[in-house]
N, C-alpha and C positions, 0 to 999 in steps of 0.2 A: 886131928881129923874129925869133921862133925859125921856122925850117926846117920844113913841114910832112914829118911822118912820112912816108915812101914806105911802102904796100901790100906786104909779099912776095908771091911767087906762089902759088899755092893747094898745099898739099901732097900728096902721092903718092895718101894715102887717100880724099881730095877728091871728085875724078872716080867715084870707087866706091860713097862716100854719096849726093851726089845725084845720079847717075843721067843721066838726062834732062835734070833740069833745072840740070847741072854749071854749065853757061852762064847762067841766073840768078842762082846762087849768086853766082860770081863779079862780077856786075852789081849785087846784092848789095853785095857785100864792097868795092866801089867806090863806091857810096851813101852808105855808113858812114862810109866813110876820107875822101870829098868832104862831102858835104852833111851828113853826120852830123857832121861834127867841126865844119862852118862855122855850122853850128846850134847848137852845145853840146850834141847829142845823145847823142856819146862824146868821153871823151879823147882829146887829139892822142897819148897818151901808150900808148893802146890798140890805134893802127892798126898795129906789126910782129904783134900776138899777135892779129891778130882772126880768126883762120882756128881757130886752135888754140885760146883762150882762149873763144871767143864760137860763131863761125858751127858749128861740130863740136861743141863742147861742148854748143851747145842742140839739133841736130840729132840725136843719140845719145840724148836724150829719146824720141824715136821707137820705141824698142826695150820700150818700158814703156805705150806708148797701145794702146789695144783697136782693132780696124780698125771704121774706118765709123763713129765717136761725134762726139758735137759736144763741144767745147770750146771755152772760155774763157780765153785768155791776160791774167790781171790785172794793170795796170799795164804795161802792152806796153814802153812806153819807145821804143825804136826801131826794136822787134820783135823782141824777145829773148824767151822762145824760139819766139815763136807763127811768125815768116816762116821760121826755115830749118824747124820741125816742118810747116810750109806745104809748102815746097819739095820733099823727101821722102816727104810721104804726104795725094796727093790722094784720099784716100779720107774725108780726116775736115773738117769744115765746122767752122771755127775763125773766132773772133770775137776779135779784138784790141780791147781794153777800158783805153782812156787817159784820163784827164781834160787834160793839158795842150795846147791848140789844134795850138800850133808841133809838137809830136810827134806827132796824129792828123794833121796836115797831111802830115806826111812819111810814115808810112805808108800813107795812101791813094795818095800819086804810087808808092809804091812797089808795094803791091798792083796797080795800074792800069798800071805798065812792065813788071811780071814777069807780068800775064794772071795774077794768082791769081783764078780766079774765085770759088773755095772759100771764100775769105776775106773776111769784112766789116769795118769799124773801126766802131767804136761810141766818141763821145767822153763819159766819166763816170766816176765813182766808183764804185766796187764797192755799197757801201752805199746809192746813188741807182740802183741799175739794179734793183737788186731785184725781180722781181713784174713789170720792166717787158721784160726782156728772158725769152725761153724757157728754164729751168732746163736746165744740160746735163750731160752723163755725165762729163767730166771738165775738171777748173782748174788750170792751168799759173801758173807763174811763177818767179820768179830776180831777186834781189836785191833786193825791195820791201819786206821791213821785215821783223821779227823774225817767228816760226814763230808765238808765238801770235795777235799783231796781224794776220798774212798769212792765218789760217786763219780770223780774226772776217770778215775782208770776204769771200774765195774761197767758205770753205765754204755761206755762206748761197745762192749761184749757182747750187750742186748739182740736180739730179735725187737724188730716192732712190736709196740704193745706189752713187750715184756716187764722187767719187777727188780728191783733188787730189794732185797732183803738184810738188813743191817742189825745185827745183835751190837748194843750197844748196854748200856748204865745208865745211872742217874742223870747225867750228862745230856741223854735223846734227846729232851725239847729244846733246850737251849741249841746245842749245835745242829738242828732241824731248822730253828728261827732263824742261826747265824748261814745256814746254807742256802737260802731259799731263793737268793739271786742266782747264784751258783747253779743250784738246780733245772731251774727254768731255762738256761741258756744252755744248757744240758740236755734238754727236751723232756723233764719229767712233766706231767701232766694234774699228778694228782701223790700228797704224800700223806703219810698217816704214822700214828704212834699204837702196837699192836702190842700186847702182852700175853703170854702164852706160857702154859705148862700148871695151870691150874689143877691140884693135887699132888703134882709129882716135885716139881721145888717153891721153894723159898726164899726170898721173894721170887716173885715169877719172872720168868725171860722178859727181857724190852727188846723191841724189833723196833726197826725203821723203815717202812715199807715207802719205798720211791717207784712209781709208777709211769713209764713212760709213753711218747704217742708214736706216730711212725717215722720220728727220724732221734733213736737214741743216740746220745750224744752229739746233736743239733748240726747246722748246718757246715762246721767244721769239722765236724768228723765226720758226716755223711762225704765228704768229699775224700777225706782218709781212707776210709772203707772203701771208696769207690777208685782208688789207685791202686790200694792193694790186691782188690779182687782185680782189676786188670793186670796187674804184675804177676799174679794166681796162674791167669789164662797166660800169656805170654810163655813160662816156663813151663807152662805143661804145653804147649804146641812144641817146646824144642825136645 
């Protein structure tokens, strides 16, 4: 039987990022490395890098979100990057969006021991919440599948005008180049390559910022949207 990984200690930058809620973080970073690994939620292989690699890495997101917006973390997993962008900036009403049970299970004990009250879990598919949850200003996520595929389910969630935000690798600009038809028939408007978390990791966050105009997810899914919100209405008059 292999040796469960030991946890390091949170690094110097640590206490500086989150703030206040240093002491969650780290409660956090013990969830993951405990119950996240006993679950198959992360690699055992994951837990010396999960400060550097994870908890900071999606935390440093924070630097690119507008204050006071609601967002969408797609594909939450086991709250990557929706609870440390939680734990940093109570300002913004984040909704963790998972279809798999066992992983909504573990983020609500987790929302529910850290008092996020900011934060709700929502368990679904991107494609299934459509029309059903409140379109928001901005869509998070980190490693849920290719740029074009991540942007057909995120960007339909949009508000006009809204953002998705894509932590991604080395990989960004190529799969930025290879989505760009994709994108446009998607209604983004304007896309960029952001890197973030200057001081705090190594190498720095890569973000994917897709930007779109007033009809996200274009003219096929403005018409989705617009069957569901009447399905919306219909069931609430019975």
């Amino acid at each position: 039987m292999t040796e469960a990984a030991e946890l390091p200690p949170a690094p110097e930058q640590a206490p500086e990022v989150f703030g206040d809620r240093f002491a969650d973080a780290v409660r956090y970073a013990e969830l993951l490395a405990e119950a996240g690994v006993q679950r198959g939620l992360i690699g055992p292989r994951e837990v010396p890098r999960l400060w550097e690699r994870h908890l900071l890495n999606c935390a440093v997101l924070s630097e690119v979100v507008p204050e006071g917006v609601s967002v969408c973390d797609v594909g939450s997993g086991a709250g990557l990057p929706g609870i440390p962008l939680a734990l940093v900036r109570e300002d913004l009403k984040i909704t963790l969006l998972e279809p798999l049970l066992r992983r909504t299970n573990f983020l609500t004990e987790v929302v529910e021991l850290l008092g996020l009250d900011h934060v709700t879990v929502v368990r679904g598919r991107a494609e299934e919440v459509m029309g059903k949850l409140p379109p928001v200003h901005v869509v998070t996520a980190r490693a849920v599948a290719p740029l074009d595929r991540l942007a057909a389910w995120g960007i339909p969630l949009l508000r006009p005008y809204g953002e998705m935000l894509a932590l991604k690798g080395d990989t960004a600009e190529e799969e930025l180049k290879s989505a760009a038809t994709a994108l446009t028939k998607l209604g983004a408007v304007q896309t960029s390559i952001l890197h973030v978390g200057e001081g705090v990791v190594d190498p720095l966050s890569t973000v994917v910022r897709v930007e779109v105009g007033e009809s996200p997810g274009g003219v096929r899914f403005a018409a989705k949207r617009a069957k569901a919100a009447r399905t919306g209405r219909t069931r609430r008059r019975r």
